[in-house]
DRENDO-1510 file (C-alpha; in Angstrom, 1 decimal, always signed):
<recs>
REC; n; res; u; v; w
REC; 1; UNK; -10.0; +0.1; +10.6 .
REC; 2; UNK; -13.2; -0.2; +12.4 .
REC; 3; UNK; -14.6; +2.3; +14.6 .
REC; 4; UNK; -18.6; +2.7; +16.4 .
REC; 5; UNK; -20.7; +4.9; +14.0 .
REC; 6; UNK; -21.9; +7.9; +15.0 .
REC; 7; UNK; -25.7; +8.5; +15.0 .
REC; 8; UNK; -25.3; +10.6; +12.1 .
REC; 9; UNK; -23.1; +8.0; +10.0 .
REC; 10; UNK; -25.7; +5.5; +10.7 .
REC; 11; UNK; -28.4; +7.5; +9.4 .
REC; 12; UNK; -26.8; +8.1; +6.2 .
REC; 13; UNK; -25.4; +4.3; +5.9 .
REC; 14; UNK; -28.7; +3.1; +6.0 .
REC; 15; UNK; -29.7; +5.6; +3.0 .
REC; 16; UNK; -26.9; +4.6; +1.7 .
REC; 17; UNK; -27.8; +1.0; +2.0 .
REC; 18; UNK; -31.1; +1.7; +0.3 .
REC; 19; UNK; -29.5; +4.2; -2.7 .
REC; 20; UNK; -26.9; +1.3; -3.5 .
REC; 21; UNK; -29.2; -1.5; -3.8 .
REC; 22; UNK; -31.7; +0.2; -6.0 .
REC; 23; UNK; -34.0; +2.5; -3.9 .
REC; 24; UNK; -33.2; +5.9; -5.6 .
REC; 25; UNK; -33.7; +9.2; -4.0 .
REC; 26; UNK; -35.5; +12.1; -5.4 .
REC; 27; UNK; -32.9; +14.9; -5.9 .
REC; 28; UNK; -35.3; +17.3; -4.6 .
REC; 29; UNK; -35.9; +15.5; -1.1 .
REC; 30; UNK; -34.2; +17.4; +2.1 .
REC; 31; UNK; -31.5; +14.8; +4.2 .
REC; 32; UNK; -31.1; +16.7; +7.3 .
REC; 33; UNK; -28.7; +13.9; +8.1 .
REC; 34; UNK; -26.4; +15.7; +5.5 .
REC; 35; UNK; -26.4; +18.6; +6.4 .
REC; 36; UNK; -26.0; +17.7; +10.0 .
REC; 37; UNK; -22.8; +15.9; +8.6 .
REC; 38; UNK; -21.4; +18.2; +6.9 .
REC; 39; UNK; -21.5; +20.7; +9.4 .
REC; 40; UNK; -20.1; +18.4; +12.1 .
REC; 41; UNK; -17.9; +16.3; +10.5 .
REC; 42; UNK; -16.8; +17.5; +7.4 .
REC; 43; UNK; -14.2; +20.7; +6.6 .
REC; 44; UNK; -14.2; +23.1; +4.4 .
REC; 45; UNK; -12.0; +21.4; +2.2 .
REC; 46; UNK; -13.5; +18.6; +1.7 .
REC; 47; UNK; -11.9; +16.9; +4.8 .
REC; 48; UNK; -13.7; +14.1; +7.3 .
REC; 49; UNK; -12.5; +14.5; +10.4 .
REC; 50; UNK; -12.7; +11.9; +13.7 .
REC; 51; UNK; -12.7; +14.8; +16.2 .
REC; 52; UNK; -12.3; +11.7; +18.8 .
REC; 53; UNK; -8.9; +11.1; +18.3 .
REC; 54; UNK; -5.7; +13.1; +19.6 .
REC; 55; UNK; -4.4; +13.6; +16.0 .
REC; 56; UNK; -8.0; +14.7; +14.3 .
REC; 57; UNK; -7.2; +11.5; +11.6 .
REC; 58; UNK; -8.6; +11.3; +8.7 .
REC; 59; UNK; -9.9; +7.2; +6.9 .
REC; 60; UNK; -10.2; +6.8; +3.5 .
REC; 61; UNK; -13.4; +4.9; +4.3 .
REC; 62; UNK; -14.7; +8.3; +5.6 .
REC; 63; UNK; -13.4; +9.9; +2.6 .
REC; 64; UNK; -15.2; +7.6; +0.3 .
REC; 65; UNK; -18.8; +7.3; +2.5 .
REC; 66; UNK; -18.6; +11.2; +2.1 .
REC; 67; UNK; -18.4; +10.6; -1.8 .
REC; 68; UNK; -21.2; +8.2; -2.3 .
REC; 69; UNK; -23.2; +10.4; +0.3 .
REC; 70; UNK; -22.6; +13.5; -1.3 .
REC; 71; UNK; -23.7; +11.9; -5.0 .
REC; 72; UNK; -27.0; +10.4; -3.0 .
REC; 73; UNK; -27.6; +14.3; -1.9 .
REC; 74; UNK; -26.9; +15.4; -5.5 .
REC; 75; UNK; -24.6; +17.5; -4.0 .
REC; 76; UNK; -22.0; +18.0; -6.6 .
REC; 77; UNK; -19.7; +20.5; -4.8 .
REC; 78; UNK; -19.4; +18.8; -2.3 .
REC; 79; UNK; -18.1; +15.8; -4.1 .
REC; 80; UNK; -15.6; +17.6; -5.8 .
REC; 81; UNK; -14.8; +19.1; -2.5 .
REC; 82; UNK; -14.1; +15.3; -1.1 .
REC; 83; UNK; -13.2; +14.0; -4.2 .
REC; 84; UNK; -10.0; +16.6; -4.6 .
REC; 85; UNK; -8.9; +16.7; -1.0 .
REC; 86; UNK; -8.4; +13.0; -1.2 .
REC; 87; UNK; -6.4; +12.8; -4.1 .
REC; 88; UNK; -4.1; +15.4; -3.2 .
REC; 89; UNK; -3.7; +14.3; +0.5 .
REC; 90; UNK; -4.1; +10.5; +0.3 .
REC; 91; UNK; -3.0; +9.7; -3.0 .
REC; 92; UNK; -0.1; +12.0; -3.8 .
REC; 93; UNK; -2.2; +14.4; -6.0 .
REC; 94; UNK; -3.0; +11.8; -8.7 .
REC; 95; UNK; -5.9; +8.4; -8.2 .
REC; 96; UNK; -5.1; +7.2; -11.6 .
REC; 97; UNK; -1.3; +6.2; -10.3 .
REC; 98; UNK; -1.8; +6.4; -6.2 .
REC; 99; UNK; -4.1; +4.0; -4.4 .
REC; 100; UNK; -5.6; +6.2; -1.3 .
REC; 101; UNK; -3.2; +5.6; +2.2 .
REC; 102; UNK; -5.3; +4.8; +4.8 .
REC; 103; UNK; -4.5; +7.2; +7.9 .
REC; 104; UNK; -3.8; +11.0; +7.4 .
REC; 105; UNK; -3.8; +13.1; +10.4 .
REC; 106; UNK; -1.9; +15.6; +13.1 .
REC; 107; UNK; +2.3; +14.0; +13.7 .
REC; 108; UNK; +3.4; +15.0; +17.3 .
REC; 109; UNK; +7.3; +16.3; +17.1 .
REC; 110; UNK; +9.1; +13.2; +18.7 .
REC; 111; UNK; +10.9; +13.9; +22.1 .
REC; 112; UNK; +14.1; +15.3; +20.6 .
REC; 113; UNK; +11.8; +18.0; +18.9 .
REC; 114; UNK; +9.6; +18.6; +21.5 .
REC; 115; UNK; +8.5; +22.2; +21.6 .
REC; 116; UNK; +8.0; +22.4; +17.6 .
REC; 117; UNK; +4.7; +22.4; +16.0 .
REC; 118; UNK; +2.9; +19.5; +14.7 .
REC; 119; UNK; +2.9; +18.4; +11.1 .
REC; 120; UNK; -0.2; +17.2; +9.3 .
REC; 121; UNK; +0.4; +14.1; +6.5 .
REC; 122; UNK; +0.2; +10.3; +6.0 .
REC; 123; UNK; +0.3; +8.4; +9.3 .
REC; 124; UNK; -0.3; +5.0; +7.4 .
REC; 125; UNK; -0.2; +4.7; +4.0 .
REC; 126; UNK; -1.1; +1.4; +3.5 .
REC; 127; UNK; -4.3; +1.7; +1.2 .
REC; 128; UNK; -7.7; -0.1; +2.6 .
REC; 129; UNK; -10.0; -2.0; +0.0 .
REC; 130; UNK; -13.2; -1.3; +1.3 .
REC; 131; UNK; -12.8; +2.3; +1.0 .
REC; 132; UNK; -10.8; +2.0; -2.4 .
REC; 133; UNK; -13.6; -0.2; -3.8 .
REC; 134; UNK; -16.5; +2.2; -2.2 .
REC; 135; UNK; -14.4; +5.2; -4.3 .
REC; 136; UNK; -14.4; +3.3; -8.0 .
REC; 137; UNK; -18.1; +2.5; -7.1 .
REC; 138; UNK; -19.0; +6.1; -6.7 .
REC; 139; UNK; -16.9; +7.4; -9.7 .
REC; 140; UNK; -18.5; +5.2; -11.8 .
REC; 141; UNK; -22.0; +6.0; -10.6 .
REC; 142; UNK; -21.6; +10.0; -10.2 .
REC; 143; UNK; -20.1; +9.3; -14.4 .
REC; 144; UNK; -23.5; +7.8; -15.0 .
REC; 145; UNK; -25.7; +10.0; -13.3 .
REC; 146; UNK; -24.2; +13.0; -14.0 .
REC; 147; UNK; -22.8; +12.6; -17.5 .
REC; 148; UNK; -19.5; +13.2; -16.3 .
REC; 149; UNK; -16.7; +11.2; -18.4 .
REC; 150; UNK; -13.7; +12.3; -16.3 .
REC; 151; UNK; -15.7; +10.8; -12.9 .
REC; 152; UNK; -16.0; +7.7; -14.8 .
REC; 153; UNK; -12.7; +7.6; -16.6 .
REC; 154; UNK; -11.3; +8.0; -13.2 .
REC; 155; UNK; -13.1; +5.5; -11.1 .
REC; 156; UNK; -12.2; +2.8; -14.0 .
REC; 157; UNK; -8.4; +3.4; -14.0 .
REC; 158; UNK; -8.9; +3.2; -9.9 .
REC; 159; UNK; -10.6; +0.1; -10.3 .
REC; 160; UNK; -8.3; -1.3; -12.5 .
REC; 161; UNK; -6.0; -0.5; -9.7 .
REC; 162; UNK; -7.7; -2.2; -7.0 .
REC; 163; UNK; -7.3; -5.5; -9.3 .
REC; 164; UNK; -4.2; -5.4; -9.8 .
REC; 165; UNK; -2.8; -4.3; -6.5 .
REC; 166; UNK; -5.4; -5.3; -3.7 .
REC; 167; UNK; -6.7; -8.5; -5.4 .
REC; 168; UNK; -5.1; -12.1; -5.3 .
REC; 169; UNK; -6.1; -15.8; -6.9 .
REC; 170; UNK; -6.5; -17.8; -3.9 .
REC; 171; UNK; -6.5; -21.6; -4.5 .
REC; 172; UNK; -10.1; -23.1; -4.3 .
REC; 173; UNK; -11.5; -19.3; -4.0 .
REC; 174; UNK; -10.5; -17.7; -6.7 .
REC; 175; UNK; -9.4; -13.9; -7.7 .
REC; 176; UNK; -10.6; -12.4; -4.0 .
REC; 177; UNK; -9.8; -8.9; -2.4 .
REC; 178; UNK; -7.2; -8.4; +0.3 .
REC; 179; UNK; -7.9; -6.1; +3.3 .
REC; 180; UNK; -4.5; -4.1; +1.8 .
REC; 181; UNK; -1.8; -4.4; -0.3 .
REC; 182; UNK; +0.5; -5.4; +2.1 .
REC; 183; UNK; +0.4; -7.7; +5.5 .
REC; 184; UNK; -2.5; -10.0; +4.7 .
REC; 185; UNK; -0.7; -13.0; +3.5 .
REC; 186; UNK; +1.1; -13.7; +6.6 .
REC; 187; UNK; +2.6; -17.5; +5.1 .
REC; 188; UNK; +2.3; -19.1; +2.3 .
REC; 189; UNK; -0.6; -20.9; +2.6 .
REC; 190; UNK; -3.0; -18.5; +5.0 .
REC; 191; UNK; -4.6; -15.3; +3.9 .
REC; 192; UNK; -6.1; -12.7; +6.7 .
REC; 193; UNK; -9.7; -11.6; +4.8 .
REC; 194; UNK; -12.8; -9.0; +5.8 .
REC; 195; UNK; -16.5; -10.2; +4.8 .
REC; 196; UNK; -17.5; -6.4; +5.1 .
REC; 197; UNK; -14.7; -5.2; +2.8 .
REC; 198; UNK; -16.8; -6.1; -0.3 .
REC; 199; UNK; -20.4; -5.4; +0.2 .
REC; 200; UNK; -21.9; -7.6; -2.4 .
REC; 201; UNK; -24.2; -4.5; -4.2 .
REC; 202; UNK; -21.2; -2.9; -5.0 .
REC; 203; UNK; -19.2; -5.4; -6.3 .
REC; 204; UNK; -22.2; -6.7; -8.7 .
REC; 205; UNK; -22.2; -3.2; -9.8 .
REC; 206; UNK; -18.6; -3.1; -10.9 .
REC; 207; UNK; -18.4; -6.5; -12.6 .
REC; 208; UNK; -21.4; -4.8; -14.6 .
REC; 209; UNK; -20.3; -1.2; -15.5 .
REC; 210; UNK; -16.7; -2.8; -15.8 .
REC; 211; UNK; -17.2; -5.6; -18.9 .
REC; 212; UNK; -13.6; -5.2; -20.3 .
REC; 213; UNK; -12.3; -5.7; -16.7 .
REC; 214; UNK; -12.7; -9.5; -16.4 .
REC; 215; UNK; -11.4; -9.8; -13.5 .
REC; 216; UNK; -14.2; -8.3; -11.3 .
REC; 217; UNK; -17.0; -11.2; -12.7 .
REC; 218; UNK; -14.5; -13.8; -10.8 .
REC; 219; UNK; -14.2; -11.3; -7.6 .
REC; 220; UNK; -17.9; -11.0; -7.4 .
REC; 221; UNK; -18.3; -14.7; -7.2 .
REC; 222; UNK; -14.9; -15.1; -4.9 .
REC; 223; UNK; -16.8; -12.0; -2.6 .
REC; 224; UNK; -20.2; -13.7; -2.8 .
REC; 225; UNK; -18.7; -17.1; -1.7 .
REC; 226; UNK; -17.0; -15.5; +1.2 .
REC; 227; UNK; -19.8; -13.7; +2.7 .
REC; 228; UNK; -22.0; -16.5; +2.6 .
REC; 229; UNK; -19.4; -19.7; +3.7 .
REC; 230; UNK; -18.2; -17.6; +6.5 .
REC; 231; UNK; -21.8; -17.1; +7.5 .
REC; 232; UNK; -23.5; -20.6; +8.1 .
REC; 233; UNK; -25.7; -18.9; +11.1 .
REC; 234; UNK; -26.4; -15.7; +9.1 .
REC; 235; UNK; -23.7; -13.6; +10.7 .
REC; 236; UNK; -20.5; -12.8; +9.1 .
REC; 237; UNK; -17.0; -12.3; +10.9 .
REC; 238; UNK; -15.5; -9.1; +10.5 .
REC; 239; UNK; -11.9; -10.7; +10.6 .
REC; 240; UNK; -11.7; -14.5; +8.7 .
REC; 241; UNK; -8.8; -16.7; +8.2 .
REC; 242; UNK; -8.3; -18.7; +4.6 .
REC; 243; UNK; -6.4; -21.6; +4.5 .
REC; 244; UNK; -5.1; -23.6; +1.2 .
REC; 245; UNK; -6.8; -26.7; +1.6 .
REC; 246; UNK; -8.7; -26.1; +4.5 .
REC; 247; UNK; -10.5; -22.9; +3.8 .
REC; 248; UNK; -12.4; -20.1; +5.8 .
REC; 249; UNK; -12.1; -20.5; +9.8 .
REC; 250; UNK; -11.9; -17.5; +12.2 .
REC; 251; UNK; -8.8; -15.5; +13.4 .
REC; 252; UNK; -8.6; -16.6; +16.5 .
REC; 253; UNK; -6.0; -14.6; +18.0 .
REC; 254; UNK; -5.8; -14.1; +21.9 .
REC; 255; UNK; -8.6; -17.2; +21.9 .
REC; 256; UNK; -6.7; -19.2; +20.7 .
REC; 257; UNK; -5.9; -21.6; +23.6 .
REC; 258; UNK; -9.3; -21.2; +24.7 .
REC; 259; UNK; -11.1; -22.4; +21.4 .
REC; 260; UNK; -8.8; -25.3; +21.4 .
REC; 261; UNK; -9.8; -26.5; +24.4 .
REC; 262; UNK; -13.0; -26.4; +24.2 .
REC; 263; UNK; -12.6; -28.2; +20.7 .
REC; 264; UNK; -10.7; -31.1; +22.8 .
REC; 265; UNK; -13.8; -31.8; +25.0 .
REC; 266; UNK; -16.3; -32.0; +22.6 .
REC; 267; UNK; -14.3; -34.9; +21.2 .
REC; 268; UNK; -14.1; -35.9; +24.7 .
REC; 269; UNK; -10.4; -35.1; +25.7 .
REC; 270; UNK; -9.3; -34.8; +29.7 .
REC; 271; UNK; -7.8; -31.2; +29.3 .
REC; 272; UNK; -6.6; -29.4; +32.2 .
REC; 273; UNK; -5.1; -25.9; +32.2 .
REC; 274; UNK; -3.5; -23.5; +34.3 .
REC; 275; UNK; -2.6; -20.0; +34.2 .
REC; 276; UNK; +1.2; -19.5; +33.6 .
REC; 277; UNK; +2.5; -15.9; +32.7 .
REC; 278; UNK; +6.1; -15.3; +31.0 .
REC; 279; UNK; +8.1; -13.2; +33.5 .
REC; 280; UNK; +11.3; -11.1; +32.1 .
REC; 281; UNK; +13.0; -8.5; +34.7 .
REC; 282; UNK; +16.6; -6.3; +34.5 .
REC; 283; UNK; +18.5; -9.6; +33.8 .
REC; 284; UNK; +16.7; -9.7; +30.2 .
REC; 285; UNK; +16.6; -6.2; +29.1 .
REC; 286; UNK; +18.5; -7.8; +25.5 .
REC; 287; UNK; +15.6; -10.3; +25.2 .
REC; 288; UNK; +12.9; -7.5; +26.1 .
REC; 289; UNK; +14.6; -5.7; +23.5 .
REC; 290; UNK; +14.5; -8.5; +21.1 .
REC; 291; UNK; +10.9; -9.0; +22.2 .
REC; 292; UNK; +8.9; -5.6; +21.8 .
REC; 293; UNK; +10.9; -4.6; +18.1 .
REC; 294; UNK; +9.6; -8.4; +17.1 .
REC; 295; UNK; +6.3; -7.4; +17.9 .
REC; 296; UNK; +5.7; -4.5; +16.8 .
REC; 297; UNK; +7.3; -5.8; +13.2 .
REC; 298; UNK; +4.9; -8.3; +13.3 .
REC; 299; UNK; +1.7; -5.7; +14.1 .
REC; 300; UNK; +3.2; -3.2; +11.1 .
REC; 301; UNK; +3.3; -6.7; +8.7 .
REC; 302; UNK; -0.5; -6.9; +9.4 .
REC; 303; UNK; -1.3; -3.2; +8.1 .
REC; 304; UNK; -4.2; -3.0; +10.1 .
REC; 305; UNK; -2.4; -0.8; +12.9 .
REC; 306; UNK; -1.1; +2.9; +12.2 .
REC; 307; UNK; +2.5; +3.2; +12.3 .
REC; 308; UNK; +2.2; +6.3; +15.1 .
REC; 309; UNK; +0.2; +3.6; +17.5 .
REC; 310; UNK; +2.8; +0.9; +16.8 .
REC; 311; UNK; +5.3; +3.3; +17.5 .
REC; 312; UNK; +3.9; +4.8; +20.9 .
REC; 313; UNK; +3.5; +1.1; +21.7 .
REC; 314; UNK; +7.1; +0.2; +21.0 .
REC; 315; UNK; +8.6; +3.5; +22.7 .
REC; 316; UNK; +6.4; +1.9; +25.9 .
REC; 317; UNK; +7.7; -0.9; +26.2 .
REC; 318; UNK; +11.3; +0.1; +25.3 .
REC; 319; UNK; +10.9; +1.9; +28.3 .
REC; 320; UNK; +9.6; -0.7; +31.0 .
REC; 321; UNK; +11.9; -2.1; +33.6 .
REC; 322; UNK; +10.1; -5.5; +33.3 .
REC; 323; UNK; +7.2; -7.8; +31.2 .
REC; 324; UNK; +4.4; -10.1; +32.4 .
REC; 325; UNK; +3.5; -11.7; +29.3 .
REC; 326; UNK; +0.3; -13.9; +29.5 .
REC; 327; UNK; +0.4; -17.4; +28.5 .
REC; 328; UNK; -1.3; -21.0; +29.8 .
REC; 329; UNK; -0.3; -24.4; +29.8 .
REC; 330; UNK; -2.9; -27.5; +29.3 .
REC; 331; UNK; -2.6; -31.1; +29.0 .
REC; 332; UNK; -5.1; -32.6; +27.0 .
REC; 333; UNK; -5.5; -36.3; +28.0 .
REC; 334; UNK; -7.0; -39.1; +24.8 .
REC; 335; UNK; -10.3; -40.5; +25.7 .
REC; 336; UNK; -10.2; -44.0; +27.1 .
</recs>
């Protein structure tokens, strides 16, 4: 769910920045940044569109940023603009019931269709926090700064929500917010969490404006202690792991062997490692098989992946005639 910002969506992130933490703007100033925005990025419906990718997608992150800009511009059409596009195309014409999906955007005909026209809908639906959170935020403000009960009514049903659907009590943390609804609980005792889902202005704001809504006084201080234990250098991780018991440690992924390694020698282990890829040719096409639909269940059980990349992957390696699969072997040797 993370892309490199623009030069224009960096300009008005850091307004943002300032807007959301206090430093108000006067509704009379010109934002050429907005402007330049809107004419570049945004449609006339109210649409922001990534013009980088092949199916022109659409994030409810950009969705909500385009919210929170257009209240900072006092531009109120423009919100509404925004505001209705994503609740008829992300979540199912109705926020008070629907939590946005994620990834709306252009669907290629598959091969046995080849030769119709695309379709335009959800290509992931499962919602993302950081934009759902940046959403009730925004109602709630434009409710208070525009004396708009329905904006506020709205943003509290949608925060009410987000508790219920994108929030979990960890043990020793607390009520904390998930990435998503679904794929960030990968066992029992391990959660997959985002420091920069739950920018700590924000969520001080809804524990605040939300008093009835317990809830969010105990995600403020389960958000505030996970920003700050996953940062003891002053930089947070994007991605962090939380074990029962054990607590915050990075996701280390593809690294894995690697970290380990070097953890063994700093307590002074012998390790030696080699290089020793997985090889599968014609003679394992049922283990291939076996192989690539595992995977790619386990990617869509994540939720961080659109469905229509898992399933370009999975159609790719359906279709190899063999797999090199990367793997080392070490020996770690005790100290004497």
């Amino acid at each position: 769910m993370r892309r490199l910002l623009r030069p224009p969506l960096r300009a008005l992130l850091a307004v943002a920045a300032m807007v959301a933490t206090g430093h108000a703007l006067a509704s009379s100033c010109a934002w050429p940044d907005w402007e330049h925005f809107k004419q570049n990025t945004l449609s006339a419906d109210g649409r922001v569109i990534d013009a980088s990718t092949p199916q022109q997608v659409t994030v409810s992150e950009g969705q909500a940023y385009a919210l929170f800009f257009a209240l900072v511009a006092n531009d109120r059409a423009t919100f509404d603009r925004v505001l209705n596009w994503t609740q008829n195309n992300l979540a199912q014409g109705d926020l008070t019931q629907h939590l946005p999906a994620w990834q709306w955007g252009r669907q290629e005909a598959k091969d046995s269709n080849k030769g119709t026209a695309p379709t335009w809908g959800v290509l992931d639906s499962n919602p993302a926090s950081d934009a759902d959170l940046w959403i009730a935020y925004t109602l709630i403000e434009a409710g208070r700064l525009w004396h708009e009960r329905s904006y506020t009514a709205l943003g509290t049903v949608l925060a009410r929500n987000i508790a219920a659907r994108e929030t979990a009590v960890l043990p020793g943390l607390g009520r904390t917010v998930l990435p998503g609804p679904v794929g960030f609980h990968p066992q029992d005792d391990v959660w997959r969490l985002n420091p920069s889902y739950v920018p700590l202005q924000v969520m001080r704001q809804l524990a605040h404006a939300l008093p009835q809504q317990t809830e969010w006084k105990a995600v403020l201080d389960s958000s505030t202690k996970l920003v700050t234990d996953t940062a003891p250098h002053g930089f947070s991780p994007d991605w962090v792991i939380y074990r029962r018991d054990k607590g915050f440690g990075p996701a280390a992924g593809p690294r894995a062997t690697e970290l380990l390694e070097a953890a063994l020698r700093a307590e002074g282990y012998d390790v030696r490692s080699a290089v020793s890829p997985w090889r599968l040719g014609r003679g394992d096409a049922a283990l291939m098989r076996e192989l690539a639909h595992g995977t790619a269940a386990a990617v869509r059980e994540t939720g961080t992946v659109a469905e229509s990349t898992i399933r370009d992957w999975l159609d790719a390696r359906l279709g190899a005639a063999a797999y090199e699969i990367g793997h080392r072997d070490f020996l770690a040797l005790p100290p004497r």
